[in-house]
Backbone as numpy.savetxt, mean C-alpha at the origin, in Angstrom:
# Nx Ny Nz CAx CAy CAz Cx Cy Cz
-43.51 -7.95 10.68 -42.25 -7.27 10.70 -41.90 -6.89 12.13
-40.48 -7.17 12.75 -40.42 -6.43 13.59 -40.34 -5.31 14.45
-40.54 -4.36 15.29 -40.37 -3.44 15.48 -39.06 -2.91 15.97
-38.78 -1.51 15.36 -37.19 -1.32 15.37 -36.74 -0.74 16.76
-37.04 -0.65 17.40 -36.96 -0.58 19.00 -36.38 -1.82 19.54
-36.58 -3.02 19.32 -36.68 -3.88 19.58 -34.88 -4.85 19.77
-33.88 -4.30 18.35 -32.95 -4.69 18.26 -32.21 -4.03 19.30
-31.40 -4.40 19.70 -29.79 -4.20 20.56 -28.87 -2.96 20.11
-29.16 -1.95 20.63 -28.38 -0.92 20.19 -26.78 -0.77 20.84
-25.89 -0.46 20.47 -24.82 -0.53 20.86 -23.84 1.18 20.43
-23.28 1.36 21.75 -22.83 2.16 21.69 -21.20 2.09 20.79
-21.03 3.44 19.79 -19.75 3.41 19.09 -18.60 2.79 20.26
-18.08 3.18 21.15 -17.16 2.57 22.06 -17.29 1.45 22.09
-18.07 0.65 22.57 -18.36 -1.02 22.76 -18.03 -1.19 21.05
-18.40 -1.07 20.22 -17.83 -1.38 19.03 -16.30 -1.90 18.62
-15.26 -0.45 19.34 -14.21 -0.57 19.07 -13.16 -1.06 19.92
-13.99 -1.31 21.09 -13.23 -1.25 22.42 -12.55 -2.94 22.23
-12.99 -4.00 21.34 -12.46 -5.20 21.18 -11.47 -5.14 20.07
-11.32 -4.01 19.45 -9.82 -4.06 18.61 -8.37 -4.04 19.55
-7.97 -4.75 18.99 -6.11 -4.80 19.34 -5.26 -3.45 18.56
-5.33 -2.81 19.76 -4.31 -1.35 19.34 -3.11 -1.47 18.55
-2.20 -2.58 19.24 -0.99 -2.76 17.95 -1.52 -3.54 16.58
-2.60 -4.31 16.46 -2.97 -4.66 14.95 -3.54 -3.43 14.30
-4.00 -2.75 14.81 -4.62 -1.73 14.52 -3.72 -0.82 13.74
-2.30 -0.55 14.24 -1.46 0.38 14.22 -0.75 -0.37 13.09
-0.50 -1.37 13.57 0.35 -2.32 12.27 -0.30 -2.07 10.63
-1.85 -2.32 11.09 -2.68 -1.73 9.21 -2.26 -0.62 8.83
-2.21 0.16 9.87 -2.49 1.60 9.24 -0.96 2.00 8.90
-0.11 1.18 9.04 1.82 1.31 9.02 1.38 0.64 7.57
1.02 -0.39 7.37 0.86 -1.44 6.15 0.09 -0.88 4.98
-0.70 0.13 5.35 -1.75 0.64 4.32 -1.38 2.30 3.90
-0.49 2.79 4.76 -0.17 3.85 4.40 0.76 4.33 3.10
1.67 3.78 2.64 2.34 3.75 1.67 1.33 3.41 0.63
0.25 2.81 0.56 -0.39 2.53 -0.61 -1.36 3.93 -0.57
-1.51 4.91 0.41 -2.12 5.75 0.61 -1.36 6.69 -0.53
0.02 6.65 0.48 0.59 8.06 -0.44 1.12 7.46 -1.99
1.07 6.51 -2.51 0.99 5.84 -3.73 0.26 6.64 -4.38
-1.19 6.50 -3.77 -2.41 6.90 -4.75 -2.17 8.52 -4.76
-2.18 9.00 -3.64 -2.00 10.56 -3.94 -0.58 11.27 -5.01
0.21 10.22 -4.41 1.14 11.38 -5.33 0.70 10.86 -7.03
0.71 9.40 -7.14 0.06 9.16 -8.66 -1.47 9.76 -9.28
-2.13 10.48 -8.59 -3.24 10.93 -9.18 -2.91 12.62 -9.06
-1.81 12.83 -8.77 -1.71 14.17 -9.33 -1.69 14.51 -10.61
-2.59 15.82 -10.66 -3.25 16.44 -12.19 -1.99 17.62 -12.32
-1.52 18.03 -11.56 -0.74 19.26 -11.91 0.63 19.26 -12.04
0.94 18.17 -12.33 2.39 17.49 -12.41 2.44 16.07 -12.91
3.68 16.37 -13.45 4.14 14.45 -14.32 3.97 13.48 -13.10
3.52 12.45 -13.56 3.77 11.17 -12.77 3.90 10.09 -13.49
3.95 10.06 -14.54 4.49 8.72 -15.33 5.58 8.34 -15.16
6.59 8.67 -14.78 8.25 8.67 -14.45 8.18 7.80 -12.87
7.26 8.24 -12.37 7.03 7.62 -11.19 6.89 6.30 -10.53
6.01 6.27 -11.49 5.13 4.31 -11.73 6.39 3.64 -11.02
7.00 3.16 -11.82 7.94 2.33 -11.73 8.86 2.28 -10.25
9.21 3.51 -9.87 9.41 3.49 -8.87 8.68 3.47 -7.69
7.17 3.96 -7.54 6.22 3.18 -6.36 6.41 2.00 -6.83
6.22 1.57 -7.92 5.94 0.04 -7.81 7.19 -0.77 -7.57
8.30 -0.50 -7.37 9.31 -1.27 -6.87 9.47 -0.62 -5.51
8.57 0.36 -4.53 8.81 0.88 -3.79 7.45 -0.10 -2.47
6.43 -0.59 -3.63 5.15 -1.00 -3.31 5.86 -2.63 -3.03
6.39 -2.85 -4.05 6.74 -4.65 -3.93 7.90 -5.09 -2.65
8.50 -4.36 -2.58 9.10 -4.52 -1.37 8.50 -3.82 0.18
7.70 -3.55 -0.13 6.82 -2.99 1.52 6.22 -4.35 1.71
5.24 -5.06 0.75 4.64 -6.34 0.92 5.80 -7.26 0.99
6.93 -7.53 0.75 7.62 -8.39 1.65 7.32 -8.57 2.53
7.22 -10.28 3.18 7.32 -10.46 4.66 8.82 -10.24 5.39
8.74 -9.94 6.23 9.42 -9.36 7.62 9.56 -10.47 8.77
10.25 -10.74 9.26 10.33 -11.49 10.54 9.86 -11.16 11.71
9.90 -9.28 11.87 9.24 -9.35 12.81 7.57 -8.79 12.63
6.99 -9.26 11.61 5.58 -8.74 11.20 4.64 -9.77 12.07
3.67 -9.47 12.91 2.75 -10.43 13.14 2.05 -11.60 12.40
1.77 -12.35 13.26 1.08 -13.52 12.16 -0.04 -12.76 11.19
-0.68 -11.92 11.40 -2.12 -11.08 10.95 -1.11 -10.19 9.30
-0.30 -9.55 9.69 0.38 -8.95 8.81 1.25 -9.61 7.52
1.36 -11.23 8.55 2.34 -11.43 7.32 1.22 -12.45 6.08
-0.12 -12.48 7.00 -1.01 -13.05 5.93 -1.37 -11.81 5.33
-1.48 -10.97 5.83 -2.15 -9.92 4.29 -0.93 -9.49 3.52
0.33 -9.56 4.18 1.15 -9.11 3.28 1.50 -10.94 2.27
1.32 -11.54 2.37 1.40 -12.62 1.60 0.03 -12.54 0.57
-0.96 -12.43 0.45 -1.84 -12.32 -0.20 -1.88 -11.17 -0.93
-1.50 -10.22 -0.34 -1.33 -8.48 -0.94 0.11 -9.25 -2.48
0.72 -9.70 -1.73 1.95 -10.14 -3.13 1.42 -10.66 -4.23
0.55 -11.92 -3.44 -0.06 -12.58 -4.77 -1.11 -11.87 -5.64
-1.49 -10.55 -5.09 -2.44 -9.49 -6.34 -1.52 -8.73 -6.59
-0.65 -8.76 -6.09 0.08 -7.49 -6.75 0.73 -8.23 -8.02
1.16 -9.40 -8.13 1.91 -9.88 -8.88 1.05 -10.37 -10.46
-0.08 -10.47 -9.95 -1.44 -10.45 -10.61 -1.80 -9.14 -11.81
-1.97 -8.79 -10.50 -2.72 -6.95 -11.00 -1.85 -5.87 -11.44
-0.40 -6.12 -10.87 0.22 -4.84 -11.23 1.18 -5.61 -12.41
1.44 -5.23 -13.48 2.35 -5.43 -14.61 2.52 -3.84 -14.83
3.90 -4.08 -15.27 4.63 -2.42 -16.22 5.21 -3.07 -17.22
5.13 -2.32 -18.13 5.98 -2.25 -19.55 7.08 -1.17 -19.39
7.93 -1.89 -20.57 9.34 -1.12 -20.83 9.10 0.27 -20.17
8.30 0.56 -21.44 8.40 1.95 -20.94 8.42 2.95 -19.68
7.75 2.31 -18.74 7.78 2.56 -17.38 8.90 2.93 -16.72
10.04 1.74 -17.39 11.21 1.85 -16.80 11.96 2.98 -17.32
12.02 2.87 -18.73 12.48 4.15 -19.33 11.94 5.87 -18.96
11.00 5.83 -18.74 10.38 6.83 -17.98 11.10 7.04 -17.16
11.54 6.34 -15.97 11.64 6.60 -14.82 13.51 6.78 -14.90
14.55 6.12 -15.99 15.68 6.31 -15.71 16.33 7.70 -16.37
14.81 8.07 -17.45 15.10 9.28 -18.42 14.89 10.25 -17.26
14.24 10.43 -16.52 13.90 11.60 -15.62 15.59 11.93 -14.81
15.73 13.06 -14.81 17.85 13.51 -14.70 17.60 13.52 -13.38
16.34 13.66 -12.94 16.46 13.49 -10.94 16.74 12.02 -10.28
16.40 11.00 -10.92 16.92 9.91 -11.06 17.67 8.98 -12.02
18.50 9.43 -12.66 18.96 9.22 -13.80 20.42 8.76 -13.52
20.84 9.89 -12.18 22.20 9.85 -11.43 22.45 9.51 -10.61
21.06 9.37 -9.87 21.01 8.78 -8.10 21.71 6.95 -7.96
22.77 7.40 -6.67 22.58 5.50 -6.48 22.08 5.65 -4.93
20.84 6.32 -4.98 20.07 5.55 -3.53 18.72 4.92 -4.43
18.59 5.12 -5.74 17.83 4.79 -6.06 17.60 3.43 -6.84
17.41 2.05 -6.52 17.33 1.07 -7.21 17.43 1.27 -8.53
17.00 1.22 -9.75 16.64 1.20 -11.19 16.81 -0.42 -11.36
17.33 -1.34 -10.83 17.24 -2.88 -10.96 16.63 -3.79 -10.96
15.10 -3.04 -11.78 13.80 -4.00 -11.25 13.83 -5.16 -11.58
């Protein structure tokens, strides 16, 4: 066995110091909306079934490609479509949920045209 002394230790900086700051920034622009997705939908102390429907028509158009998205972005956002289109299905009801709720019921900034 070898001895563990032996391997190449590397400092955290040298680690990160070969990332690209704007790809970097671009994920975390790309991954954030799926962030606050999860938080506001796993709230326990309030409705969120009314909701669904609208992250998820809020989710399907963020993964659109963009013209000006990098080559890096517009492959995960092309692949991100093809699971989403996969993985995410709603039923009726979803929709009805979401046009019964009177806070969106009246709105026209709000799609309902899924």
């Amino acid at each position: 066995h070898r001895d563990l002394h032996s391997f190449p230790t590397r400092r955290s900086s040298d680690l990160v110091s070969g990332i690209d700051d704007n790809l970097a920034q671009e994920l975390v622009s790309f991954l954030n909306p799926f962030r606050e997705c999860s938080e506001i939908l796993s709230g326990d102390s309030y409705p969120t079934f009314h909701l669904i429907a609208l992250w998820f028509r809020k989710l399907q158009t963020h993964i659109d490609v963009a013209p000006q998205d990098s080559d890096e972005i517009k492959r995960l956002k092309t692949q991100a479509s093809i699971c989403f289109k996969e993985y995410c299905k709603l039923d009726d009801i979803h929709y009805a949920a979401c046009m019964l709720d009177p806070r969106y019921k009246s709105s026209k900034d709000i799609d309902l045209n899924f």
